[in-house]
N, CA, C and O of each residue as an XYZ file, in Angstrom:
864
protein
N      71.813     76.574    103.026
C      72.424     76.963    104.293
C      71.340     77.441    105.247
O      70.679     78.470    105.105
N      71.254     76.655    106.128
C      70.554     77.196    107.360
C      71.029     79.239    107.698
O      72.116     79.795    107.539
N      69.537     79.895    108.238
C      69.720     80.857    108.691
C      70.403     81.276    109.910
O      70.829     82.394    110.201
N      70.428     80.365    110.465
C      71.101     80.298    111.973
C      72.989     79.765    111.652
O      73.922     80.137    112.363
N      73.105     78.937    110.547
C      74.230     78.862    110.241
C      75.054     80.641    109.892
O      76.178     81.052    110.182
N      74.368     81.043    109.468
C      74.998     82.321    109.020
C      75.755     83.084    109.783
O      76.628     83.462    109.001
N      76.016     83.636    111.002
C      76.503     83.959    111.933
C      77.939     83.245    112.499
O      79.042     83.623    112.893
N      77.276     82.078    112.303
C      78.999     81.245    112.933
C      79.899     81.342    111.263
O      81.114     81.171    111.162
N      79.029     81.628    110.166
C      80.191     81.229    109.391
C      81.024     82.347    109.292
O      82.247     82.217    109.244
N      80.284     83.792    109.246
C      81.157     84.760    108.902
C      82.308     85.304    110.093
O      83.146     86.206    110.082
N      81.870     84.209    111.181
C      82.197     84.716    112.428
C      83.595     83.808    112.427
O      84.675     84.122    112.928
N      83.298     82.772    111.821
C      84.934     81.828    111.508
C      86.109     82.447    110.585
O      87.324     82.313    110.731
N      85.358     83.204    109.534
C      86.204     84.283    108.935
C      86.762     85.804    109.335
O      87.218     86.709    108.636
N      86.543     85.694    110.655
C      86.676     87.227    111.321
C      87.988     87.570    111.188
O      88.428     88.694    110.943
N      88.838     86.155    111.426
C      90.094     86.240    111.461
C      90.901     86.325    110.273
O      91.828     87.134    110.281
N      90.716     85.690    109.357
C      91.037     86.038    108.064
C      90.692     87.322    107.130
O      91.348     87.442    106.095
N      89.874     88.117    107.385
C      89.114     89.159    107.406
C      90.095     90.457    108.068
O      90.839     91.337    107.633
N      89.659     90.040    109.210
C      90.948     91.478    109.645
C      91.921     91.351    109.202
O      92.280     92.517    109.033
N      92.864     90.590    108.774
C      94.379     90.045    108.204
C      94.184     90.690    107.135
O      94.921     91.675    107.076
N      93.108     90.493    105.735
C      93.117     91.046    104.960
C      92.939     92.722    105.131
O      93.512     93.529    104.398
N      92.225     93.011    106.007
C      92.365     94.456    106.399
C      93.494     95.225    106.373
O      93.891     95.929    105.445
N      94.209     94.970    107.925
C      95.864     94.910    108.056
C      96.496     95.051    106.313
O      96.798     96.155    105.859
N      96.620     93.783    105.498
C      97.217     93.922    104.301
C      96.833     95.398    103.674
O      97.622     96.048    102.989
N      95.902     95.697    103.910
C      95.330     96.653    103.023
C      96.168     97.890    103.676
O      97.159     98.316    103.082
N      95.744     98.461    104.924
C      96.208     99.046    105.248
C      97.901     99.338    104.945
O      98.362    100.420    104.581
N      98.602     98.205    105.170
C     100.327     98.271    104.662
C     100.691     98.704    104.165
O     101.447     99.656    104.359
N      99.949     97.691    102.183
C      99.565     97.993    101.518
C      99.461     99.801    100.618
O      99.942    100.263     99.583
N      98.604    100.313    101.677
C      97.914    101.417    101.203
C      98.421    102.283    101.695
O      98.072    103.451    101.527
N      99.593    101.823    102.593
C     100.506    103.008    103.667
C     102.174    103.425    103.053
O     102.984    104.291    103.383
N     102.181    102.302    101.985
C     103.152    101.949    101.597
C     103.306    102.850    100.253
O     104.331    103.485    100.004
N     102.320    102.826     99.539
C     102.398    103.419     98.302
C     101.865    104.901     98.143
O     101.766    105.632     97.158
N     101.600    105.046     99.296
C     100.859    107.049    100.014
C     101.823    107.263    100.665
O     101.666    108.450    100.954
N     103.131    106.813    101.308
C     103.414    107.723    102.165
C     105.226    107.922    101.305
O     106.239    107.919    102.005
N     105.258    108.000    100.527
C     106.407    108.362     99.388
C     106.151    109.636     99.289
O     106.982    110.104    100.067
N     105.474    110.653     98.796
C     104.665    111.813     98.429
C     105.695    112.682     99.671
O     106.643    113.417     99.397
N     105.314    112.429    100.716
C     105.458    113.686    101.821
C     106.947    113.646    102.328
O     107.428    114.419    103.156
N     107.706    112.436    101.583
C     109.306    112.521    102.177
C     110.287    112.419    100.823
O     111.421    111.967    100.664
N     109.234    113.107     99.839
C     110.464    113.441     98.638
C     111.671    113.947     98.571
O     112.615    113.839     97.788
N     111.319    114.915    100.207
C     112.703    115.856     99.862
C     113.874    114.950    100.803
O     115.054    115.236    101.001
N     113.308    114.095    101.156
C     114.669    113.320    101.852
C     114.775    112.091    100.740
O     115.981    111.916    100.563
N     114.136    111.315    100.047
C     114.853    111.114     99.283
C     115.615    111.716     98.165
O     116.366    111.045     97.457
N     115.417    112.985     98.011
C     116.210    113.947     97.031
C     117.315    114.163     97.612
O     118.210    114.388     96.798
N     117.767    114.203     99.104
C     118.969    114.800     99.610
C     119.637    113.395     99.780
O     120.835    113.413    100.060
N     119.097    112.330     99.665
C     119.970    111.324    100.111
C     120.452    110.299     98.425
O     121.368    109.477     98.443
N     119.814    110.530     97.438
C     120.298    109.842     96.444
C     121.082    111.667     95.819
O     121.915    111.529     94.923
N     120.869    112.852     96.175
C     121.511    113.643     95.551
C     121.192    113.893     93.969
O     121.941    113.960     92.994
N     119.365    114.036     94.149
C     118.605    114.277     93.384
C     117.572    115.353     93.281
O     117.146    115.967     94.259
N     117.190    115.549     92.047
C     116.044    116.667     92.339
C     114.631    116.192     92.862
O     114.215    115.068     92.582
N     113.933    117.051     93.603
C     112.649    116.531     94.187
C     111.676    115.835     92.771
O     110.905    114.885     92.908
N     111.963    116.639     91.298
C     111.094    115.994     90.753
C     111.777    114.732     90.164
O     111.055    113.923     89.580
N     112.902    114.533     90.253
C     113.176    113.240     90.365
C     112.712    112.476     91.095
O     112.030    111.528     90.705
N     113.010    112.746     92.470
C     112.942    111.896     93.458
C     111.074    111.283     93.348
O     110.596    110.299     93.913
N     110.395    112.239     92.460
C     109.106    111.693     92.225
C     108.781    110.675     90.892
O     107.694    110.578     90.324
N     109.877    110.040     90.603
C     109.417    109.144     89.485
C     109.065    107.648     90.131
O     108.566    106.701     89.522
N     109.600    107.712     92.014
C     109.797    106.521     92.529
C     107.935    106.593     92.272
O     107.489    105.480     91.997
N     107.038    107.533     92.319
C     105.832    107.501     92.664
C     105.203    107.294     91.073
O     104.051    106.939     90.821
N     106.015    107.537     90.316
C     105.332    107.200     88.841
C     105.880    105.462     88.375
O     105.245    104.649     87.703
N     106.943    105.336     88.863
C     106.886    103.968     88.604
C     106.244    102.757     89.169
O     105.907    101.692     88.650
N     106.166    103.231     90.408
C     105.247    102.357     91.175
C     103.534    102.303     90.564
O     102.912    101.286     90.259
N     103.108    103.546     90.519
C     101.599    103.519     89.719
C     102.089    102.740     87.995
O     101.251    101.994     87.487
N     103.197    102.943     87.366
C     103.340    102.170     86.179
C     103.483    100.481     86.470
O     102.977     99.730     85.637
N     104.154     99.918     87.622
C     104.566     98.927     87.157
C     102.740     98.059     87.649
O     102.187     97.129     87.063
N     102.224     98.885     88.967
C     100.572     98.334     89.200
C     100.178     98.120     87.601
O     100.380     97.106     86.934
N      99.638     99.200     87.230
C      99.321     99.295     85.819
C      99.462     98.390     85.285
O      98.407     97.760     85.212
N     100.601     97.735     84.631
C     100.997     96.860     83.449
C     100.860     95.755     84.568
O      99.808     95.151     84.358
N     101.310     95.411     85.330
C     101.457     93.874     86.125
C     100.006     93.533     86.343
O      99.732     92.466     85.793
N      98.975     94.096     86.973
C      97.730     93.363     86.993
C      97.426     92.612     86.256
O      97.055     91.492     86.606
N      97.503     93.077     84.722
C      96.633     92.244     83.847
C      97.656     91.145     83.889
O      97.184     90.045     83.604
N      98.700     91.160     84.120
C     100.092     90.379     83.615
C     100.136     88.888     84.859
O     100.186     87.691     84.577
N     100.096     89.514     86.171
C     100.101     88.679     87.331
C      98.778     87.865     87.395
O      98.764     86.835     88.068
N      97.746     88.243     86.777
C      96.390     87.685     86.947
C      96.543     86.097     86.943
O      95.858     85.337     87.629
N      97.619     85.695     86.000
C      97.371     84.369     85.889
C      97.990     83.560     87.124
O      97.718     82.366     87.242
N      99.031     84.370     88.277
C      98.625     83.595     89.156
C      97.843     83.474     90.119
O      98.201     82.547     90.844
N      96.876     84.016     90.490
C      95.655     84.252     90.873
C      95.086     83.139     90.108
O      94.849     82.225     90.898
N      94.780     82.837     88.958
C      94.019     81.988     88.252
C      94.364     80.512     88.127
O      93.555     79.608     87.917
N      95.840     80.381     88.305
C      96.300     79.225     88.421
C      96.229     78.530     89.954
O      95.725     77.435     90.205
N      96.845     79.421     90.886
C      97.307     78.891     92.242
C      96.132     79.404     93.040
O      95.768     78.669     93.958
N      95.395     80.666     92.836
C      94.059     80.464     93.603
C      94.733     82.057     94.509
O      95.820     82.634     94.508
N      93.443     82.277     95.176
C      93.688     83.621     95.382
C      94.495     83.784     97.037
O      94.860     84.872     97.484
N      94.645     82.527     97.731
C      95.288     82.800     99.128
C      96.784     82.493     98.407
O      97.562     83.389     98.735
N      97.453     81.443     97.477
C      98.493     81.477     97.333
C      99.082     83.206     96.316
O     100.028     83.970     96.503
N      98.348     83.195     95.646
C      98.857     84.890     95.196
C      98.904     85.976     96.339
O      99.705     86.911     96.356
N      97.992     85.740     97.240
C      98.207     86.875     98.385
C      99.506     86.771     98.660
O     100.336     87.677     98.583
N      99.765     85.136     99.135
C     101.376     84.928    100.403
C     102.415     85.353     98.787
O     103.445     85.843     99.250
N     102.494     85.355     97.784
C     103.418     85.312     96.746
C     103.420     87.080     96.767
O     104.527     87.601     96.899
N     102.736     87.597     96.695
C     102.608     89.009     96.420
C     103.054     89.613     98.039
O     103.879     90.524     98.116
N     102.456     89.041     99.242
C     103.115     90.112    100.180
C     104.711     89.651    100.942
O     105.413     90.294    101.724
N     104.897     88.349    100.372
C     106.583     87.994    100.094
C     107.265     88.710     98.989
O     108.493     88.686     99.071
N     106.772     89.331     97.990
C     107.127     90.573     97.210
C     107.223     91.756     98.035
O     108.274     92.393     97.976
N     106.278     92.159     98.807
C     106.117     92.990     99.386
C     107.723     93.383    100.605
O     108.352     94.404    100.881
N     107.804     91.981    100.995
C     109.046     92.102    101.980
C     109.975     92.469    101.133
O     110.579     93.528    101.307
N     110.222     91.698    100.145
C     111.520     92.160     99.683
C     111.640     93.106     98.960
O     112.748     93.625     98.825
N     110.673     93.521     98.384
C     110.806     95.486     97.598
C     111.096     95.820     99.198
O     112.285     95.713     99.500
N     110.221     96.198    100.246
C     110.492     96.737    101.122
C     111.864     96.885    101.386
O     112.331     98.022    101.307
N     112.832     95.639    101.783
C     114.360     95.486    101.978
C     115.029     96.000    100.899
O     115.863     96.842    101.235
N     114.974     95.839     99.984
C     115.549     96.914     98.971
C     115.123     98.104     98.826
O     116.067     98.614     98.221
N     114.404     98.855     98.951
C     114.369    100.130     99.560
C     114.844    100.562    100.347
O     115.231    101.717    100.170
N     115.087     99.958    101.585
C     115.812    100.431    102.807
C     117.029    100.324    102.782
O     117.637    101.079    103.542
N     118.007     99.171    101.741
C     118.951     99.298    102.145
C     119.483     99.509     99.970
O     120.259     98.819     99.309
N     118.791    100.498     99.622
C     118.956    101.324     98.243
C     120.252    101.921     98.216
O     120.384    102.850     99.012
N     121.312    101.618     97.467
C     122.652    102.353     97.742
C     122.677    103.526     96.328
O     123.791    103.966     96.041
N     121.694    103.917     95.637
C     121.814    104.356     94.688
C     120.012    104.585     94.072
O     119.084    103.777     94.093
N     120.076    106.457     93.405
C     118.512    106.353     92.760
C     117.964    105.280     92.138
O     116.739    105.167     92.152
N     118.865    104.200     91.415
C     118.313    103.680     90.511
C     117.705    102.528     90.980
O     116.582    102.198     90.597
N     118.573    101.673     92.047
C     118.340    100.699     93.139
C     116.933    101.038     93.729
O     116.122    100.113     93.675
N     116.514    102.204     94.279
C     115.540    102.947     94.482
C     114.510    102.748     93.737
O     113.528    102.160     94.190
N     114.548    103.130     92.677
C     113.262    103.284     91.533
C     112.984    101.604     91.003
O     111.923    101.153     90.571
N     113.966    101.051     91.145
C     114.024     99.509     91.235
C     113.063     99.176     91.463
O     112.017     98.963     90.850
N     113.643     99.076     93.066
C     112.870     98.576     94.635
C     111.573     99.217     94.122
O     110.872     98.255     93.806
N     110.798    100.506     93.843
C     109.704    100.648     94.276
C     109.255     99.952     93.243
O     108.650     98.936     93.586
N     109.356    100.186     91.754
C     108.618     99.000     90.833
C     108.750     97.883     91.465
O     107.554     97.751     91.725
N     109.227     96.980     91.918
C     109.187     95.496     92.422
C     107.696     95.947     93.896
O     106.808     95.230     94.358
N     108.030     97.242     94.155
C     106.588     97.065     94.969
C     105.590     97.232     94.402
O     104.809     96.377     94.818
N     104.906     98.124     93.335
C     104.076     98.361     92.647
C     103.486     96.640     92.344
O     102.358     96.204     92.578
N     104.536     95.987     91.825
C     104.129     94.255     91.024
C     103.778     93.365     92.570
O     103.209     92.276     92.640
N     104.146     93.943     93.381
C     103.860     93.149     94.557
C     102.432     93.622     94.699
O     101.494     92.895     94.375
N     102.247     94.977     95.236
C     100.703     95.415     94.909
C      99.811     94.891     94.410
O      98.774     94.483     94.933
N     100.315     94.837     92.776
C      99.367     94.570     91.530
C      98.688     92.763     91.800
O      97.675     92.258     91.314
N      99.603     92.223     92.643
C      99.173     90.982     93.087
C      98.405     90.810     94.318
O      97.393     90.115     94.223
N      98.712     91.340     95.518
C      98.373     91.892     96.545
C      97.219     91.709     96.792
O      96.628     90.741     97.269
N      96.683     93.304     96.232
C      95.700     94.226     96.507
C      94.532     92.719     95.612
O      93.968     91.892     96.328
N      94.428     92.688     94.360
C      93.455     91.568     94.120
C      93.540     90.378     94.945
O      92.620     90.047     95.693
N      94.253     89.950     94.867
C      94.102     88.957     95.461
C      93.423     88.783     97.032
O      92.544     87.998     97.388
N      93.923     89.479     97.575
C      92.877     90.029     99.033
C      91.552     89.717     98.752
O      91.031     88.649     99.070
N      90.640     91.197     97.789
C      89.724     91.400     97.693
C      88.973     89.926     97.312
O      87.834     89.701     97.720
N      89.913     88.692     96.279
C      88.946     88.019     95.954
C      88.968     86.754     97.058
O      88.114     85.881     96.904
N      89.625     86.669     97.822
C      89.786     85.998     99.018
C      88.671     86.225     99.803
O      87.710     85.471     99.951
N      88.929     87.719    100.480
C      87.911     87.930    101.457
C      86.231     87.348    100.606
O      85.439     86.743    101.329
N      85.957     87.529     99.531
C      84.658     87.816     98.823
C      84.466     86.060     98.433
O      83.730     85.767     97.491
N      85.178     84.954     99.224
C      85.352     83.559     98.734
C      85.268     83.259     99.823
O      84.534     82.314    100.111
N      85.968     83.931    100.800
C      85.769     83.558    102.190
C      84.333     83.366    103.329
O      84.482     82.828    104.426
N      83.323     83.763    102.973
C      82.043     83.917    103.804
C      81.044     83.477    102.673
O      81.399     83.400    101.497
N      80.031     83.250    103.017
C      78.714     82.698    101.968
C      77.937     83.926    101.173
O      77.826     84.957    101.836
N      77.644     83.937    100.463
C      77.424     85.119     99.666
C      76.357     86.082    100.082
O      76.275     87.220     99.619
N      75.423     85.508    101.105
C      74.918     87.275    101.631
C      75.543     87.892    102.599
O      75.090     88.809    103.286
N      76.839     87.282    102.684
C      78.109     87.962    103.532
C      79.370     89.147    102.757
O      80.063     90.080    103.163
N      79.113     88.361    101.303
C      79.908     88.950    100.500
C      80.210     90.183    100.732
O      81.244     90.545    101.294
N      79.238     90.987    100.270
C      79.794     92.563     99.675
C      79.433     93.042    101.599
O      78.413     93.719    101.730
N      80.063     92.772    102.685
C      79.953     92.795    103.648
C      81.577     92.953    104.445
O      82.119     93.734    105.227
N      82.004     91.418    103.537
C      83.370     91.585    103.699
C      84.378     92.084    102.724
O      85.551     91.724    102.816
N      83.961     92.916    101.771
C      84.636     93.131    100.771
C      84.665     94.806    101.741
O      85.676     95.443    102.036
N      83.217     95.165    102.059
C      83.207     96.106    102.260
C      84.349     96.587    103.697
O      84.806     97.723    103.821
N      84.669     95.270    104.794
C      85.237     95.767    105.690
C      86.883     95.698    104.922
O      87.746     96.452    105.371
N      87.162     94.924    103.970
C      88.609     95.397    103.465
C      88.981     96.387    102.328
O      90.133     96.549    101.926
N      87.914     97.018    101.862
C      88.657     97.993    101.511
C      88.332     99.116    102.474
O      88.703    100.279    102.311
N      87.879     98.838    103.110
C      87.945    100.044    104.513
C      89.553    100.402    105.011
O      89.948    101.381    105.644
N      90.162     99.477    104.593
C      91.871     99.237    105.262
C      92.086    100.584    103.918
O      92.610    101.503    104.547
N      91.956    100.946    102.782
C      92.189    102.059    102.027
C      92.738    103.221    103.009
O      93.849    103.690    103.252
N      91.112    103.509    103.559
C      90.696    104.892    104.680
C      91.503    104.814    105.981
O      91.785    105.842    106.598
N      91.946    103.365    106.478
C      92.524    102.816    107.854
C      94.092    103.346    107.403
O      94.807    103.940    108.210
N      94.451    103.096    106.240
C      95.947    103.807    105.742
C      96.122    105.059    105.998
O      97.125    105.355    106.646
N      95.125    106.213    105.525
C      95.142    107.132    105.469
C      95.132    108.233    106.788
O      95.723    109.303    106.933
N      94.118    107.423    107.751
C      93.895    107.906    109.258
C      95.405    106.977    109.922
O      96.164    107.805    110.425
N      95.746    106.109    109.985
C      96.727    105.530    111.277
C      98.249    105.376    110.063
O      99.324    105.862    110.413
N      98.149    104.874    109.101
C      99.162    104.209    108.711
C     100.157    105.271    108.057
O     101.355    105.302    108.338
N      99.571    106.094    107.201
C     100.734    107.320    106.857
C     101.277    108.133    108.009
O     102.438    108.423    108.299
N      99.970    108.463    108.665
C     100.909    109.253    110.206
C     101.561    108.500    110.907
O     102.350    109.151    111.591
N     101.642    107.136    111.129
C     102.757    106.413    111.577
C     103.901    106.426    110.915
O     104.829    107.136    111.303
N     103.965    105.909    110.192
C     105.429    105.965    108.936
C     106.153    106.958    108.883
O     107.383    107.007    108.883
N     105.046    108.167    108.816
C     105.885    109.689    108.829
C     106.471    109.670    110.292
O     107.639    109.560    110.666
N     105.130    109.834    111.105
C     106.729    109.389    112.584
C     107.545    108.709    113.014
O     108.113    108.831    114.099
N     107.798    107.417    111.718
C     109.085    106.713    111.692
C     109.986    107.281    111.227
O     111.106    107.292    111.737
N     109.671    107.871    110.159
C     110.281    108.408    109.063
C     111.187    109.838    109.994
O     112.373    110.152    110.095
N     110.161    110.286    110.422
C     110.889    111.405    111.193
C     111.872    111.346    112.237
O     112.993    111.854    112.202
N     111.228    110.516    113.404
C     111.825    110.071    113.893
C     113.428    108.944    113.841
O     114.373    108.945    114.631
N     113.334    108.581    113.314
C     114.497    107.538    112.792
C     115.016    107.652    110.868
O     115.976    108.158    110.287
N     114.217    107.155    110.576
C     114.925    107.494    108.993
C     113.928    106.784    108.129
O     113.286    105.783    108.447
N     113.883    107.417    107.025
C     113.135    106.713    105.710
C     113.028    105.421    105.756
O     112.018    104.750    105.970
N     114.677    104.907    105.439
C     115.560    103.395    105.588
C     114.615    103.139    106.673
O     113.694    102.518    106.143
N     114.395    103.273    107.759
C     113.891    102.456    108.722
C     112.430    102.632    108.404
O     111.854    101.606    108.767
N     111.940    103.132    108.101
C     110.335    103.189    107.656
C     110.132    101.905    106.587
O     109.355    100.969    106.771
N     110.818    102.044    105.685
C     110.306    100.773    104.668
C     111.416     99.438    105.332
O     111.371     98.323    104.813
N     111.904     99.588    105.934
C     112.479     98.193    106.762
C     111.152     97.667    107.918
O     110.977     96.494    108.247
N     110.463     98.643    108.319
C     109.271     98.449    108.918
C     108.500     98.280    108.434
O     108.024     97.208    108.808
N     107.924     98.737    107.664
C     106.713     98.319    106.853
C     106.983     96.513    106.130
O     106.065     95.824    105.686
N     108.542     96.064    106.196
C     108.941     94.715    105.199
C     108.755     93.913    106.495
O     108.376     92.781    106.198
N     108.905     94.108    108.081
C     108.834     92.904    109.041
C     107.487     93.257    109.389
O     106.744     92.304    109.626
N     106.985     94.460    109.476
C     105.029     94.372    109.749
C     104.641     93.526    108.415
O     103.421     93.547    108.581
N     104.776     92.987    107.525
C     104.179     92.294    106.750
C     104.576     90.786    106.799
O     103.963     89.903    106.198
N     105.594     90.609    107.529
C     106.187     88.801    107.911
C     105.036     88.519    108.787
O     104.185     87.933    108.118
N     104.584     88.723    110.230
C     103.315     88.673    111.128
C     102.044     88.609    110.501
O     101.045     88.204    111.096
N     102.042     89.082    109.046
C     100.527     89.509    108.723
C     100.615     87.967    107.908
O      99.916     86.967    108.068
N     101.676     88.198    107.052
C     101.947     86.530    106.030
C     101.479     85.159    107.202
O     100.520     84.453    106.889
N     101.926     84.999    107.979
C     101.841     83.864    108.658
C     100.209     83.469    109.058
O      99.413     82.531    109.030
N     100.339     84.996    109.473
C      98.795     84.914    110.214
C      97.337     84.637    109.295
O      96.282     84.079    109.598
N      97.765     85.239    108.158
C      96.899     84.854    107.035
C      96.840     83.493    106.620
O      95.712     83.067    106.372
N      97.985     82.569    106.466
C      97.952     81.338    106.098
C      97.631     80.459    107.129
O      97.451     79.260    106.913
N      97.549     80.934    108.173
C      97.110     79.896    109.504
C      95.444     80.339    109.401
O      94.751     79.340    109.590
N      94.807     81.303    109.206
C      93.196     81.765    109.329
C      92.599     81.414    108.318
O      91.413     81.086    108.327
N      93.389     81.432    107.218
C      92.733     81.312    106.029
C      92.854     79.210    105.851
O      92.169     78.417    105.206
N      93.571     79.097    106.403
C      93.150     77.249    106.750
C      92.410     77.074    107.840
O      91.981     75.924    107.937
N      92.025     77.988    108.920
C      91.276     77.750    109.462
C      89.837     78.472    108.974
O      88.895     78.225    109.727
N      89.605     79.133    108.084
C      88.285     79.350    107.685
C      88.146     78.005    106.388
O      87.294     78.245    105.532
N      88.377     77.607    106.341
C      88.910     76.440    105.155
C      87.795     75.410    105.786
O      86.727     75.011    105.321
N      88.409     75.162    106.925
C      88.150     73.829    108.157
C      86.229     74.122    107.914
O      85.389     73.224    107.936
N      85.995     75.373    107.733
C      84.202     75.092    107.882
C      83.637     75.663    107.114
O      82.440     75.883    107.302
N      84.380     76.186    105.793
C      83.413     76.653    104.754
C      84.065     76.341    103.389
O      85.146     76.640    102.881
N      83.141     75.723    103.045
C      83.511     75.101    101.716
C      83.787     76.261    100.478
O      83.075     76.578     99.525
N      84.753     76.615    100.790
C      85.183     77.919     99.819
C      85.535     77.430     98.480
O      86.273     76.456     98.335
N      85.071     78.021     97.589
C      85.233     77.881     95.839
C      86.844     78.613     95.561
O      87.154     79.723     95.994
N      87.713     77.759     94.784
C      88.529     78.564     94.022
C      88.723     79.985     93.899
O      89.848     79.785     93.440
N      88.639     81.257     93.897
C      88.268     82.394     93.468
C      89.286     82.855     92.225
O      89.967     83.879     92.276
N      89.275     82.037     91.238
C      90.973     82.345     90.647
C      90.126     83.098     89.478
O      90.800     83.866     88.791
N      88.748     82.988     89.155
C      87.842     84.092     87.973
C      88.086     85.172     88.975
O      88.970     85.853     88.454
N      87.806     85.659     90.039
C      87.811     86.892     90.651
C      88.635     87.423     90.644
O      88.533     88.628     90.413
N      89.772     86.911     90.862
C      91.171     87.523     90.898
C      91.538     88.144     89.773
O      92.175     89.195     89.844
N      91.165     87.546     88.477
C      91.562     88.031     87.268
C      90.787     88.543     86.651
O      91.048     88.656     85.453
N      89.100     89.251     87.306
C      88.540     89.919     86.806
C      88.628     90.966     87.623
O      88.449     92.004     86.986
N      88.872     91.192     89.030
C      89.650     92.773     90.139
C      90.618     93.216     89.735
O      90.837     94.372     90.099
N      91.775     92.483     88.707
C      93.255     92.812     88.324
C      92.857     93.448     87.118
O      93.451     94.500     86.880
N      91.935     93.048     86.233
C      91.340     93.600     84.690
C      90.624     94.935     85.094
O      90.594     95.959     84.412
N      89.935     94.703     86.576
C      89.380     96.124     86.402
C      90.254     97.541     87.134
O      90.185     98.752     86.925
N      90.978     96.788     87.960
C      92.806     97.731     88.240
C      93.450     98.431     87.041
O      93.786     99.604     86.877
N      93.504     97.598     86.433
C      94.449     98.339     85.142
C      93.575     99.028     84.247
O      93.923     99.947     83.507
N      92.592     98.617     84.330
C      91.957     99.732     83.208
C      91.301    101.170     84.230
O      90.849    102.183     83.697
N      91.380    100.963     85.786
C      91.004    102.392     86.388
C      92.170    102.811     86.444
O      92.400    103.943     86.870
């Protein structure tokens, strides 16, 4: 690869790149911001707060066990089709959360997000790190898990002022249509970074980020 090539290529992935960001952020807004509105889901399933905290232990359980478990589609279908499969998980845990008629429906919904995660979150990372030529790599790996820290500064204090403002229900009904815009947009960038860089499979990466998920 030419040195002068280098610039236009990572610069064709900018767009696919921030998308994966965005995911992250959702993502990472989604599974942090449960913690600070326990006590409204305790008053609304007519539960105790440390109940209402198992939605946060099942979700870290079902990540857990599903990584190693989901890896194989990552390995089979490649790491942009596990993204769109995992944040089409993502919508629909979301919609079942919001419209949860019962704790258990609840604790459901959030395991079905945790397995959406557990697909998710790798699959991103080995995308972005497939996406640019390799002294770009740990460049763009580095700007998506930045979306971690981007959750933490914009995305929980948003949610909570959904949350406050309007209702829980409408917080994870938001977080399920902010992720329809991100789906599309990813599969249109990620064929257009396609168009000029001869990107490798990444389906070993995927199932070696999911191996090292479950065992942190």
């Amino acid at each position: 690869m030419a040195e002068h090539d280098a610039p236009r290529r990572i610069g064709n992935s900018m767009g696919l790149l921030m998308t994966l960001v965005f995911i992250i952020v959702l993502v990472g807004s989604d599974e942090m911001v449960l913690s600070p509105i326990l006590w409204q889901i305790s008053n609304a399933f007519r539960v105790s707060v440390s109940q209402a905290a198992l939605g946060v232990s099942v979700y870290g359980l079902a990540l857990a066990l599903g990584a190693p478990v989901l890896a194989r589609v990552g390995d089979r279908k490649g790491a942009g089709a596990a993204l769109w499969l995992g944040m089409a998980g993502f919508v629909g845990a979301s919609m079942l959360c919001a419209y949860a008629t019962s704790f258990l429906e609840f604790l459901l919904a959030r395991f079905l997000s945790g397995l959406a995660a557990a697909l998710t979150v790798p699959s991103a990372y080995a995308l972005a790190g497939a996406s640019v030529s390799d002294e770009f790599r740990g460049q763009a790996l580095g700007w998506v898990v930045s979306g971690w820290s981007w959750s933490f500064i914009l995305g929980v204090p948003l949610a909570t002022w959904i949350d406050r403002d309007l209702s829980w229900r409408w917080m994870f009904m938001a977080f399920g249509m902010a992720a329809i815009p991100l789906m599309l947009f990813m599969t249109w960038s990620h064929k257009r970074s396609h168009c000029f860089l001869p990107i490798e499979r990444p389906r070993k990466s995927v199932h070696a980020v999911q191996q090292w998920i479950s065992v942190g």
